[in-house]
VOPAGU-2260 file (C-alpha; in pm, 1 decimal, decimal comma):
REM VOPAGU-2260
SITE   aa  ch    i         X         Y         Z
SITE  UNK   A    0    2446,5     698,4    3486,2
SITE  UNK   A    1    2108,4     522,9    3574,7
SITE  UNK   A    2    1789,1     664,8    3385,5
SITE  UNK   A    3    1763,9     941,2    3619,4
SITE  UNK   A    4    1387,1    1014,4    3512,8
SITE  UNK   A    5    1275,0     618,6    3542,0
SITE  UNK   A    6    1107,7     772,8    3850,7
SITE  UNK   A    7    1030,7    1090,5    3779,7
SITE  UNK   A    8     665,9    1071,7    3897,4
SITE  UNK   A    9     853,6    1076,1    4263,9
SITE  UNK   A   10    1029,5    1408,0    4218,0
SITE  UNK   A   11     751,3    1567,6    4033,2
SITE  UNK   A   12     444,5    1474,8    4309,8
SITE  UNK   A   13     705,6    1581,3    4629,3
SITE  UNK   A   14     759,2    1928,7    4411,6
SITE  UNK   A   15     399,7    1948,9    4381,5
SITE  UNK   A   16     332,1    1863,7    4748,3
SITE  UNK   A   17     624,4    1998,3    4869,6
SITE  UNK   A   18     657,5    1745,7    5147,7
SITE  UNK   A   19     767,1    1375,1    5129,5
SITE  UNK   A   20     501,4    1233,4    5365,0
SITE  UNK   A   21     256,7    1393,2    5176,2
SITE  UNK   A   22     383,5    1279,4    4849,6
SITE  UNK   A   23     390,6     911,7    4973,6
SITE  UNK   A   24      43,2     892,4    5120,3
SITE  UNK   A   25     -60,6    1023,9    4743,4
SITE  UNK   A   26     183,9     767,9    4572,1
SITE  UNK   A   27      26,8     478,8    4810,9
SITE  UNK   A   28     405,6     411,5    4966,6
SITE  UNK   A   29     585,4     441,6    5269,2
SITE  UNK   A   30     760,5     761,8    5366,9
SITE  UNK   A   31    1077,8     598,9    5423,5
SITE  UNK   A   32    1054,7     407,3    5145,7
SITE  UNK   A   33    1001,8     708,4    4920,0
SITE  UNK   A   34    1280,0     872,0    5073,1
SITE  UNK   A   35    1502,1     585,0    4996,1
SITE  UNK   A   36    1417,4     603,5    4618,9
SITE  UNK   A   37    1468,7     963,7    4601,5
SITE  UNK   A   38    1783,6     939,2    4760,0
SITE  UNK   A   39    1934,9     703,5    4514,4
SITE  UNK   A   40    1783,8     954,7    4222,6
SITE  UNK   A   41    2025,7    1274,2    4403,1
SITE  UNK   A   42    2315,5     976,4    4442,6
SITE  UNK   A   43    2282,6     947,8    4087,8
SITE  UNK   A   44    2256,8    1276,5    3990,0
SITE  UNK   A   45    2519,8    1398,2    4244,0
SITE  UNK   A   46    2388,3    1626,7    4400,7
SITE  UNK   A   47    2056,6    1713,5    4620,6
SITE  UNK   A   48    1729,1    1842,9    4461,3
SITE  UNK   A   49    1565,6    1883,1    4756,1
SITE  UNK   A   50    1662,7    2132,1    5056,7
SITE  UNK   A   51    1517,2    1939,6    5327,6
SITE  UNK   A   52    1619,2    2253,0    5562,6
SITE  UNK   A   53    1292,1    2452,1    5424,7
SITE  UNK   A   54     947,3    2392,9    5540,3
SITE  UNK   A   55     792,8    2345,6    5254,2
SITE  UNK   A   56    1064,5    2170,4    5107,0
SITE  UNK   A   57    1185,6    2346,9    4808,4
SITE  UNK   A   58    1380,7    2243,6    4509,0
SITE  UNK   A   59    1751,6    2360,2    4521,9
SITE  UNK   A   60    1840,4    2467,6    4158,2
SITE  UNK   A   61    1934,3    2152,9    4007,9
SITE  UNK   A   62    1581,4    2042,8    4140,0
SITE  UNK   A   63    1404,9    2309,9    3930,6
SITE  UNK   A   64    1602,6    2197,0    3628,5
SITE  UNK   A   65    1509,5    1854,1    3693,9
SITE  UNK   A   66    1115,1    1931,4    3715,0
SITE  UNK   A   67    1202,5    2145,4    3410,3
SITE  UNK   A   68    1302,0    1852,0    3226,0
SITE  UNK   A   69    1039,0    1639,0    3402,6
SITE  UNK   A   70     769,4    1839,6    3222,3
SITE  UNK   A   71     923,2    1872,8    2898,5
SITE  UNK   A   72     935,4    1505,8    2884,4
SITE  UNK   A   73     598,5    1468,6    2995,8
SITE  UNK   A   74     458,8    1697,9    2723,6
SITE  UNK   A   75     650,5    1483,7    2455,0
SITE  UNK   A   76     534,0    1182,9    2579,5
SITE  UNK   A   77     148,0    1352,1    2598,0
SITE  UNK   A   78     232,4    1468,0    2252,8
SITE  UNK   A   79     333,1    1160,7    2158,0
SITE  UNK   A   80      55,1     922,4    2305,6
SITE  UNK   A   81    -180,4    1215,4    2143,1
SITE  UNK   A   82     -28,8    1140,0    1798,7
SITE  UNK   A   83     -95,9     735,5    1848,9
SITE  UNK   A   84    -457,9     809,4    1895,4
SITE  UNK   A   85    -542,5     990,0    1623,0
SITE  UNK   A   86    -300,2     769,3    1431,5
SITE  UNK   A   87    -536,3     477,6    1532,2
SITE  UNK   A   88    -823,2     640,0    1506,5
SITE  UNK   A   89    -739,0     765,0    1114,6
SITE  UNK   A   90    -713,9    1113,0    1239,3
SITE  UNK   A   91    -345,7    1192,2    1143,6
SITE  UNK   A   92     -67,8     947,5     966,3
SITE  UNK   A   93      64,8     850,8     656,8
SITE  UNK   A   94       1,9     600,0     419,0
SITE  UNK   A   95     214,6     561,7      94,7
SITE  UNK   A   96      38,4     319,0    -210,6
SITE  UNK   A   97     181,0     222,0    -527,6
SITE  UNK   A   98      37,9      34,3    -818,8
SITE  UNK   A   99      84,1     -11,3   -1229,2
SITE  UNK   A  100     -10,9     305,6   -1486,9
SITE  UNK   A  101    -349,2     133,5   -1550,5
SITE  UNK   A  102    -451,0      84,7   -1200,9
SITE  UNK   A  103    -335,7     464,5   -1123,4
SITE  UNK   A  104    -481,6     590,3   -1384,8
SITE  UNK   A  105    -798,9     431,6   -1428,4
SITE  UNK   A  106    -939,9     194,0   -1142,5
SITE  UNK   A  107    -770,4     394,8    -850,5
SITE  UNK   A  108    -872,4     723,0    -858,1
SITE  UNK   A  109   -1242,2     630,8    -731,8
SITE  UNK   A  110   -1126,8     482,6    -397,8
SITE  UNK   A  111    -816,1     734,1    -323,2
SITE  UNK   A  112   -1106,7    1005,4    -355,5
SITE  UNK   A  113   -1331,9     812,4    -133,3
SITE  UNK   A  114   -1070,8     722,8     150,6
SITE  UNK   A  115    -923,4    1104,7     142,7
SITE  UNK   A  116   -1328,3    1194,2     190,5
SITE  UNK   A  117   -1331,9     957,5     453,2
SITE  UNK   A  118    -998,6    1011,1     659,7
SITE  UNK   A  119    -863,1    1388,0     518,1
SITE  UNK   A  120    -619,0    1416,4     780,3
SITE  UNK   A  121    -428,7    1141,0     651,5
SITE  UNK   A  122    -139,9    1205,9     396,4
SITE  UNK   A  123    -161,0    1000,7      93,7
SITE  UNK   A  124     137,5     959,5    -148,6
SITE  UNK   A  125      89,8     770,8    -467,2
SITE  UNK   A  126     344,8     597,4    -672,9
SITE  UNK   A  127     245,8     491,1   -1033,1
SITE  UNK   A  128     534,0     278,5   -1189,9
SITE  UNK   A  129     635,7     -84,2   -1299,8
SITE  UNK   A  130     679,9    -363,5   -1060,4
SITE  UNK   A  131    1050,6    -316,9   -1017,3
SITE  UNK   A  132    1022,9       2,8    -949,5
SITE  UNK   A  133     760,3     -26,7    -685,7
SITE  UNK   A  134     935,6    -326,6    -485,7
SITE  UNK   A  135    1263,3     -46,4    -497,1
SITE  UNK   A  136     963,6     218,8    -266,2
SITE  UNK   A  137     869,2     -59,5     -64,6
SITE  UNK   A  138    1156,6    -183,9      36,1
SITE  UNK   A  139    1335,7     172,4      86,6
SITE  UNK   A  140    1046,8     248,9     325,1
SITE  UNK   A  141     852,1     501,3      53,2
SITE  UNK   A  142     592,1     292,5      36,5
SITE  UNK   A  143     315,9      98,2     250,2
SITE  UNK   A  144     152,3     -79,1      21,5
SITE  UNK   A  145     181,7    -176,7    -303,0
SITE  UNK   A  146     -94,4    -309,3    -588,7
SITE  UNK   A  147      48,7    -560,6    -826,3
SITE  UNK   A  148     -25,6    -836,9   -1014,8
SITE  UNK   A  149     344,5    -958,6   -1052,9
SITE  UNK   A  150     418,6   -1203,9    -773,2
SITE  UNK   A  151     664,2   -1067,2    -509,1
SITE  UNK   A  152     974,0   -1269,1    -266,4
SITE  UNK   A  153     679,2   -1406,5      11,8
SITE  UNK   A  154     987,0   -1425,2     213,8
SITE  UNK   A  155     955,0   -1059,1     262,0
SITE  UNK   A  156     609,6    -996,5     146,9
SITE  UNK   A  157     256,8   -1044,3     273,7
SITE  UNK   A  158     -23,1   -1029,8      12,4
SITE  UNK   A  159    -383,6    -998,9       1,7
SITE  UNK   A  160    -600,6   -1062,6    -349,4
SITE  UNK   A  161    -795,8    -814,8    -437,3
SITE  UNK   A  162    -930,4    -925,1    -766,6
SITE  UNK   A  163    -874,5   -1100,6   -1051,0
SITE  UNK   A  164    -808,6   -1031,3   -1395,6
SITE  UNK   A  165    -899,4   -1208,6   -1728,0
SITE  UNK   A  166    -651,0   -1179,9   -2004,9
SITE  UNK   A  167    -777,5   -1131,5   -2361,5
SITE  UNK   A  168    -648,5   -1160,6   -2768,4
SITE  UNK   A  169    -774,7    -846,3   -2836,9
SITE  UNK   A  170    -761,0    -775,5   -3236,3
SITE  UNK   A  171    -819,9    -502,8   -3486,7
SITE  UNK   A  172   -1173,2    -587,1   -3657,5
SITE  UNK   A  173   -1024,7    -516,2   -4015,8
SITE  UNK   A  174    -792,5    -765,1   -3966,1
SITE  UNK   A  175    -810,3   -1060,3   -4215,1
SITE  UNK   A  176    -742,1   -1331,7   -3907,5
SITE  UNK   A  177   -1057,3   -1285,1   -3767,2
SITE  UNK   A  178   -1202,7   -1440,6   -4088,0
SITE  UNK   A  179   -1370,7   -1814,4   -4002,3
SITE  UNK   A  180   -1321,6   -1721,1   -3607,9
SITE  UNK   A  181   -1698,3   -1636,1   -3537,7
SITE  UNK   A  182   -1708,8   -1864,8   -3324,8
SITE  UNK   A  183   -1411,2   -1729,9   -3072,3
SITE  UNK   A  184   -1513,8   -1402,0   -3150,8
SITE  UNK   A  185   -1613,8   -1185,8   -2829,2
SITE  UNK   A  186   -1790,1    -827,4   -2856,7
SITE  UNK   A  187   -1656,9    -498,3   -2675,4
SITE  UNK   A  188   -2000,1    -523,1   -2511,1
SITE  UNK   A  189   -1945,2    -899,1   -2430,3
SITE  UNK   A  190   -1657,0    -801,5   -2238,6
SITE  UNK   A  191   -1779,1    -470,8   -2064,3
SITE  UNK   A  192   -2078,3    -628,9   -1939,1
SITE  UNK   A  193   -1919,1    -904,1   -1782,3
SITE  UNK   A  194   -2116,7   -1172,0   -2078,4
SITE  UNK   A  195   -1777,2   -1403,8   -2121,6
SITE  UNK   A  196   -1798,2   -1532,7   -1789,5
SITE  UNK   A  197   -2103,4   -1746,5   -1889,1
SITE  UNK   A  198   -2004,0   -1737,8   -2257,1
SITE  UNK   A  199   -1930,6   -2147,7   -2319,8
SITE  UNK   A  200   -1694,5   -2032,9   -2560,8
SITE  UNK   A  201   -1322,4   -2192,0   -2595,7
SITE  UNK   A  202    -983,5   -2028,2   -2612,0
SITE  UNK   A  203    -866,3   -1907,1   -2964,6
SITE  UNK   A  204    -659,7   -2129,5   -3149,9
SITE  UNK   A  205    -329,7   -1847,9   -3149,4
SITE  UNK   A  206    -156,2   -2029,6   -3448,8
SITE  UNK   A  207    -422,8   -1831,1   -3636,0
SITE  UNK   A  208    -266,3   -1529,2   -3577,4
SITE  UNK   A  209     128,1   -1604,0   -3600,4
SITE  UNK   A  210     154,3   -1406,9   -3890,5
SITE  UNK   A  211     -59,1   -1060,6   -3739,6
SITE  UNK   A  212     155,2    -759,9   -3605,4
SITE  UNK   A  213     173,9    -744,8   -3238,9
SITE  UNK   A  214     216,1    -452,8   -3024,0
SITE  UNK   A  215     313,2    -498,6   -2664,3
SITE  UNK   A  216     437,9    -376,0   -2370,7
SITE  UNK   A  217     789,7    -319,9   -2299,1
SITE  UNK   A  218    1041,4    -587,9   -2109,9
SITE  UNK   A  219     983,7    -695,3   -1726,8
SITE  UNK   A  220     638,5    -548,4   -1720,2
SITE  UNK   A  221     415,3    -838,3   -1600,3
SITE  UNK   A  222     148,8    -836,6   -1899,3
SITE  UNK   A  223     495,3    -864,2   -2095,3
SITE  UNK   A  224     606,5   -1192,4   -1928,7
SITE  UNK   A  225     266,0   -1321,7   -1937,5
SITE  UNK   A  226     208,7   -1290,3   -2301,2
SITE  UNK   A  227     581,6   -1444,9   -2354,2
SITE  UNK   A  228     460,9   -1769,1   -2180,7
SITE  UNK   A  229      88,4   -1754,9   -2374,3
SITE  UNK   A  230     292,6   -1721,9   -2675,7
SITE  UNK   A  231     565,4   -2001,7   -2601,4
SITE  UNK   A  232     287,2   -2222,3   -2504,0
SITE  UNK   A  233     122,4   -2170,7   -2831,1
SITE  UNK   A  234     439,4   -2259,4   -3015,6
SITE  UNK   A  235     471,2   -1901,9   -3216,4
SITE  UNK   A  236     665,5   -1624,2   -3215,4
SITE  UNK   A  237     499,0   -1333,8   -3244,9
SITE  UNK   A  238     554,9   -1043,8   -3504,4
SITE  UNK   A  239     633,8    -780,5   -3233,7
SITE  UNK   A  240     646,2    -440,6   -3466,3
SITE  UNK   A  241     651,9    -184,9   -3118,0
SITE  UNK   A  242     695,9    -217,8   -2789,5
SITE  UNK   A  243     511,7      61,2   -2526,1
SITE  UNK   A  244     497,1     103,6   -2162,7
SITE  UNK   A  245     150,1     214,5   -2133,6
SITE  UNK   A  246    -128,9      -2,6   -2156,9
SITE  UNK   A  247    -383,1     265,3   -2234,4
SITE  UNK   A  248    -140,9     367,2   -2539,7
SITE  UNK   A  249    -104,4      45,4   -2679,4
SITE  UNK   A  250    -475,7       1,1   -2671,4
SITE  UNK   A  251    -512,2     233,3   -2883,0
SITE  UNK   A  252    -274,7     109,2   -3147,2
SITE  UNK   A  253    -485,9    -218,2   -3127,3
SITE  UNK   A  254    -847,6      28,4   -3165,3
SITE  UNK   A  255    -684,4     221,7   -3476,4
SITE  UNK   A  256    -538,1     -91,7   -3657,7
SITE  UNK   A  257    -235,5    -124,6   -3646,1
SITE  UNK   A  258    -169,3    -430,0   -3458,3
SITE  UNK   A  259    -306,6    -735,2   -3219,5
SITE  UNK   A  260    -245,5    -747,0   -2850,9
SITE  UNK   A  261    -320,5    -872,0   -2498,2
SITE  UNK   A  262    -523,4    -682,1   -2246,0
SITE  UNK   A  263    -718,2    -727,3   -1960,3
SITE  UNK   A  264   -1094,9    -687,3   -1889,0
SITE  UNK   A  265   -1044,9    -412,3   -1602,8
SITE  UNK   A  266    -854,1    -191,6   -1949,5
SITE  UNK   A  267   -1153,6    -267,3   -2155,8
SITE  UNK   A  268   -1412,1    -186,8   -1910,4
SITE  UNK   A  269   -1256,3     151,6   -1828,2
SITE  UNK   A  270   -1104,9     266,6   -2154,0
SITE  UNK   A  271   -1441,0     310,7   -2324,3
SITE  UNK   A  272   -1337,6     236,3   -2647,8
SITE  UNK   A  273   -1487,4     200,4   -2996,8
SITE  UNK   A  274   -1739,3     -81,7   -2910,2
SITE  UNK   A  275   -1649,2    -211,5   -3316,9
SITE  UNK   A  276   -1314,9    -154,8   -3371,0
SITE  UNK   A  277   -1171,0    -434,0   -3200,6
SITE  UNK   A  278   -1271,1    -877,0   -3155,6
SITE  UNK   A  279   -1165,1   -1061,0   -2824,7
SITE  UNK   A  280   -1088,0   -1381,8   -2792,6
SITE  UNK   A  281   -1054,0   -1614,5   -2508,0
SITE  UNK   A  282    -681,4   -1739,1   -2412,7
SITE  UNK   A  283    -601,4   -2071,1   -2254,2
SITE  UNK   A  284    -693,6   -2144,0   -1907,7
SITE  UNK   A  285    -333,2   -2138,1   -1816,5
SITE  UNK   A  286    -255,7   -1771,1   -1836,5
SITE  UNK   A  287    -562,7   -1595,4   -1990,4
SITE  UNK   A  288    -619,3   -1463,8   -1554,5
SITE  UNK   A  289    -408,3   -1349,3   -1296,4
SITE  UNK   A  290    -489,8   -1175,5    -986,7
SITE  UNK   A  291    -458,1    -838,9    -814,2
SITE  UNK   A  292    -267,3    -869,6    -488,3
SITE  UNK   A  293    -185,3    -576,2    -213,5
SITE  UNK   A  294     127,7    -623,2     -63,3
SITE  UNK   A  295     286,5    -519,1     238,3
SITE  UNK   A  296     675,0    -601,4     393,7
SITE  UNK   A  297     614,2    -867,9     644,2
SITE  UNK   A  298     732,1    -832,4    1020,5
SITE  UNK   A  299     644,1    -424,4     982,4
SITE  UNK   A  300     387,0    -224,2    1149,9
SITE  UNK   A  301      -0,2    -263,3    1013,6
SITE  UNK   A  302    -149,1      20,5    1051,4
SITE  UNK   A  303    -477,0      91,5    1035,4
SITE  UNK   A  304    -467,2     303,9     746,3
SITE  UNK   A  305    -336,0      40,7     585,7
SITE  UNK   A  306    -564,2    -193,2     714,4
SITE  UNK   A  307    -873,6      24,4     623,3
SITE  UNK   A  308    -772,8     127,4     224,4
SITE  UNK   A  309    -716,2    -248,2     191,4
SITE  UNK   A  310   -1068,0    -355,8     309,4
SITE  UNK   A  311   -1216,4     -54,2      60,4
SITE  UNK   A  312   -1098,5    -244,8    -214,3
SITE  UNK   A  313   -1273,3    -540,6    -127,8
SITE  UNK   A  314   -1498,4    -447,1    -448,2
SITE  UNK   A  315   -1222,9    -328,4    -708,9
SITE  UNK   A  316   -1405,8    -281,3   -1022,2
C-alpha cells in the first residue's frame, strides 16, 4: 500500500475547511487537481473518507480515524523536531566520555563540573577504564567520545589532540643511583611549575639505573608499552618487583621508596606529592612525550555536545 499519509496535509486542511475548493485556494492548487490527489489517497485506502453528499463535507468514519492518526503523527513529528532543537541548542541529549583512571580522577573532574554548569539538561555518563576497554564502549555505541593517549585504528577513528604529555624517570631520593646524577636531576617544583621546559638539561643516561627496582603499571596499559620501548631502547631490562593498574598508586610506591618508575607531568602536577621524596629525570626525545587525543567513530553523528566538551578542553591542564 502507498504511504497513505505522504499527503496528509490534503486530508487534514479539507477536514478543517470542510470543503475542497476551499481547501485548494488555502493549499495554492487547483480544485480538480486536489480532488484528484485525494481520490488516489481513498483508492488506496479503499474506501471514501469524505461523504461528499453533506454540505459541509464531513468525514465518514474511516475519515475521522484517518485525521486521528493524522494528528498523532503530527504531534510525534512536533515532538520530535522539538527534541532536535534543544538537542542542538545543548538543551536536552546525551553525551557519553571515557578516559584513563588518571584523567578521571584527577584532570577531568574540573571540566565535567563546568560543562554540567553550563548545559545541566544534558546527561553525562563517564567511563574510567584502560584503552581496551574504552575502544569495547565506543565501538558498542556506550560511548561518544573517548580521551586516550594510546593511538586508535584511524580507519574507524577521528582524533583531535588535546595536549601533550612529558614522560619522566621519576626516582626515590634515598636511592643510591641518584648519586653523581646532579646534573639530570629535576626538582618536584621543577616539574610542577612547568621549569623543565626551558631546563637545557639532557636525558638520563638509564644504564644508571638497570640495577634499581621498578614498579609499573600492568600489561597493555599505554604508559606500560611506552616504558617497554624506553627500556628496550636503552638496552636494559628492568628489575620489575610489582606491577599496578593505577597510576596514582604506583606513585606512591615511588614517593615512599620502594621503587623507580615512569610518570607523566599532568600525575605530578596534580598528585601533590612530597616535593623531596622523589628526583626526575629527563628521558630520550623518542618517547619521554606523547599526546592526549579525543576520539570519536568516524562516519557517525557530531553532535554538538560533543563538539562543545571537546573545544572546553582546548586548555587541559
Amino acid at each position: 500500500m502507498e504511504d497513505i499519509f505522504v499527503r496528509k496535509e490534503l486530508i487534514y486542511t479539507i477536514y478543517q475547511e470542510k470543503s475542497i475548493s476551499k481547501a485548494a485556494q488555502k493549499l495554492f492548487i487547483s480544485q480538480p487537481s486536489l480532488s484528484v490527489m485525494v481520490k488516489k489517497i481513498e483508492d488506496s485506502i479503499g474506501m471514501p473518507l469524505f461523504d461528499r453528499s453533506c454540505k459541509p463535507l464531513r468525514l465518514t468514519e474511516a475519515g475521522m480515524e484517518y485525521i486521528k492518526a493524522t494528528e498523532q503523527i503530527q504531534h510525534i513529528e512536533a515532538s520530535f523536531s522539538d527534541y532536535i532543537c534543544a538537542v542542538n541548542n545543548l538543551q536536552a541529549g546525551s553525551l557519553g566520555i571515557g578516559s584513563n583512571q588518571l584523567l578521571s580522577a584527577l584532570v577531568l573532574p574540573k571540566y565535567i563540573m563546568n560543562f554540567v554548569s553550563k548545559y545541566p539538561n544534558i546527561r553525562l555518563d563517564l567511563v574510567d577504564a584502560d584503552s581496551t576497554v574504552l575502544e569495547q564502549n565506543i565501538l558498542s555505541g556506550r560511548l561518544d567520545l573517548i580521551l586516550d593517549t594510546l593511538e586508535h585504528n584511524s580507519d574507524i577513528f577521528e582524533k583531535q589532540q588535546i595536549k601533550s604529555e612529558e614522560l619522566f624517570l621519576a626516582v626515590p631520593a634515598m636511592f643510591p643511583q641518584n648519586e653523581g646524577l646532579e646534573k639530570y636531576a629535576l626538582s618536584y617544583e621543577d616539574i610542577t611549575s612547568n621549569r623543565y621546559t626551558t631546563a637545557d638539561i639532557e636525558p638520563v643516561p638509564l644504564k644508571k639505573f638497570e640495577d634499581a627496582p621498578f614498579v609499573l603499571l600492568t600489561r597493555g596499559n599505554d604508559m606500560r608499552i611506552r616504558s617497554a620501548a624506553i627500556f628496550q631502547e636503552a638496552g636494559i631490562s628492568p628489575n620489575v618487583i610489582l606491577e599496578l593498574d593505577r597510576l596514582v598508586t604506583l606513585y606512591k610506591f615511588v614517593e615512599i621508596g620502594t621503587a623507580a618508575s615512569i610518570v607523566s607531568d599532568t600525575l605530578v602536577k596534580k598528585i601533590q606529592g612530597d616535593p623531596k621524596a622523589v628526583v626526575f629525570y629527563k628521558l630520550p626525545a623518542t618517547h619521554g612525550r606523547r599526546n592526549v587525543y579525543a576520539f570519536y567513530k568516524r562516519n557517525r553523528y557530531y553532535s554538538k555536545a560533543m563538539e562543545y566538551f571537546i573545544e572546553s578542553l582546548g586548555n587541559l591542564e
